[in-house]
N, C-alpha and C positions, 0 to 999 in steps of 0.2 A: 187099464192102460195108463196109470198115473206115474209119469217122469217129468222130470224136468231138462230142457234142451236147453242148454247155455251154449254160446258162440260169440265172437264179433261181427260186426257189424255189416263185411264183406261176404258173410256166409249167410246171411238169412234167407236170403230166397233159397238156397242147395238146402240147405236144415229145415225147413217150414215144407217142403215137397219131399224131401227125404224120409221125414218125420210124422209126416201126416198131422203138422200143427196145424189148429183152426185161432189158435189167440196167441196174441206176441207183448211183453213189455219191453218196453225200447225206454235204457237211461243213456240219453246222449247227451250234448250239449246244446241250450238252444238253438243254434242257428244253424245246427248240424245238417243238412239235408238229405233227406235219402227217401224212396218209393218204397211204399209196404209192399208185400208180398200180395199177389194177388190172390193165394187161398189163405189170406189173414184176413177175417172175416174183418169191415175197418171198427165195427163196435163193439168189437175183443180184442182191440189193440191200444194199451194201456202206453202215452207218451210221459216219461220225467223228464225232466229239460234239466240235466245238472252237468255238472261237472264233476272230474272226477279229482276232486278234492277232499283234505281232512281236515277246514277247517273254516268257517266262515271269512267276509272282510278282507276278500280277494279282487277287491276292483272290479271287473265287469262279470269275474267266472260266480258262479254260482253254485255254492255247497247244499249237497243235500240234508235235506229239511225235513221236520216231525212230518210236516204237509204229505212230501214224497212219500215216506215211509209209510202214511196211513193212507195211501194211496194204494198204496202195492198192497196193503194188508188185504184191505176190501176188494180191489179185483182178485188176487187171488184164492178169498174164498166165497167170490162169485163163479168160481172155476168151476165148469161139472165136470172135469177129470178125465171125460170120455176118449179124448185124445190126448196128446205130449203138449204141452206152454212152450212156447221159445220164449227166452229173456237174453237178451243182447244189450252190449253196448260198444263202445269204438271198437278195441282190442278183445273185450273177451277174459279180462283178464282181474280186474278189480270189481267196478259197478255190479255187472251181471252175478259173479259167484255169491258179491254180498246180498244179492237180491234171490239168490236162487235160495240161500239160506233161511232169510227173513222167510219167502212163499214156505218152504217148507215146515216151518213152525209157527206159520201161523195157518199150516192145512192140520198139521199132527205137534201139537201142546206139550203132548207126553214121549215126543221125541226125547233122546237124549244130545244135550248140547254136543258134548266133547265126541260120540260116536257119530255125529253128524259133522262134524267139521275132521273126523278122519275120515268119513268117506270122501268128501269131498276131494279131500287131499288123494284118498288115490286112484280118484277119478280124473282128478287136475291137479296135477304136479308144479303147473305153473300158476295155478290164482294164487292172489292175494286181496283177499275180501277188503274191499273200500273199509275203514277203520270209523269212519265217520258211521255208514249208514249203518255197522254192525253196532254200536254205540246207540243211535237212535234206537234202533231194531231189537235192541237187550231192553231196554226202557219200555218201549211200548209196546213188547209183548209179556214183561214183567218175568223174563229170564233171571233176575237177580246180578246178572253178571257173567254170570256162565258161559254164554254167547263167546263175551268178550274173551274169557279166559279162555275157553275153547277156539277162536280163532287166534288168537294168539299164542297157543301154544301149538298150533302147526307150523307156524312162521310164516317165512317172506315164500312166496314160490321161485321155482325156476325161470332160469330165464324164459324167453319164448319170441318166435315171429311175431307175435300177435294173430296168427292164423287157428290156434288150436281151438277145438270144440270139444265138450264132454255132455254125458248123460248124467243127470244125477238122479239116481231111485228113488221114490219113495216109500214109505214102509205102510204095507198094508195095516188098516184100522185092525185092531186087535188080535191083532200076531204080531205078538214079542218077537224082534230081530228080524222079522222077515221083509224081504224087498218087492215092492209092486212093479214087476219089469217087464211091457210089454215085446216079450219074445215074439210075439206074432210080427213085430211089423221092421224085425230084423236088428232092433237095436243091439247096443255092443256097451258098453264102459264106456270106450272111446267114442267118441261122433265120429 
């Protein structure tokens, strides 16, 4: 049952009951407020306090950090996969896809950068992975670059509400190409 549930911030409770998530990482802004979900178990639910910036030496906001990133690494391969992660942040739109990316290569190493940032792509038409934390995220999982290359050669996404949600698969351990999608519990591409 291993995916990944990306959403904003507005949807988590509808996506974490929908989804049958038990763990959530949330990259908001510190002083952001908001009530976990009551089936987010609270010590599976991983807080970044950032902003969604690409670039440090922003006066009060705060860019994400080596810290975060190896933050995110270790919860999510604390993850027993037995259910879907949500990862959210404000919109749904930058922070969270770059984060859903980061968990996924550092659950599957031998992923392929460039065929993971086109799924991405046409699972969400509108992200545009945080530039910062994919940057961090190529470094500290020793991508070489690739990451980066591969998110950038998707581009900018489309516009968007800020209301969209996607699924994004991961690919079962040793099957080349193939997606871990748990069909049993009704998911789609789309959230």
């Amino acid at each position: 049952m291993t995916a990944i549930v990306v959403c904003p911030l507005a949807n988590i409770a509808e996506m974490a009951v929908r989804h049958r998530a038990r763990e959530m990482v949330s990259l908001i802004a510190e002083k952001q407020d908001f009530h976990r979900p009551g089936v987010i178990s609270a010590d599976r639910h991983l807080k970044l306090a950032m902003n969604d910036i690409g670039f440090a030496g922003t006066g009060d906001l705060v860019a994400p950090s080596e810290a975060h990133v190896e933050s995110l690494i270790a919860f999510m391969r604390g993850w027993d996969q037995s259910a879907p992660i949500l990862i959210h942040c404000w919109m749904g739109v930058s922070r969270s896809p770059a984060a859903a990316v980061i968990a996924a290569l550092s659950l599957h190493p031998d992923e392929d950068d460039f065929a993971l940032a086109a799924r991405l792509r046409a699972v969400a038409p509108h992200a545009t992975p945080n530039a910062r934390l994919i940057e961090i995220g190529d470094r500290m999982l020793g991508r070489g670059g690739r990451l980066v290359a591969a998110v950038k050669g998707i581009g900018r996404g489309a516009e968007t509400d800020g209301r969209a949600s996607f699924i994004l698969p991961l690919k079962i351990p040793g099957q080349a190409g193939k997606l871990n999608f748990p069909n049993n519990l009704g998911l789609s591409l789309k959230a």
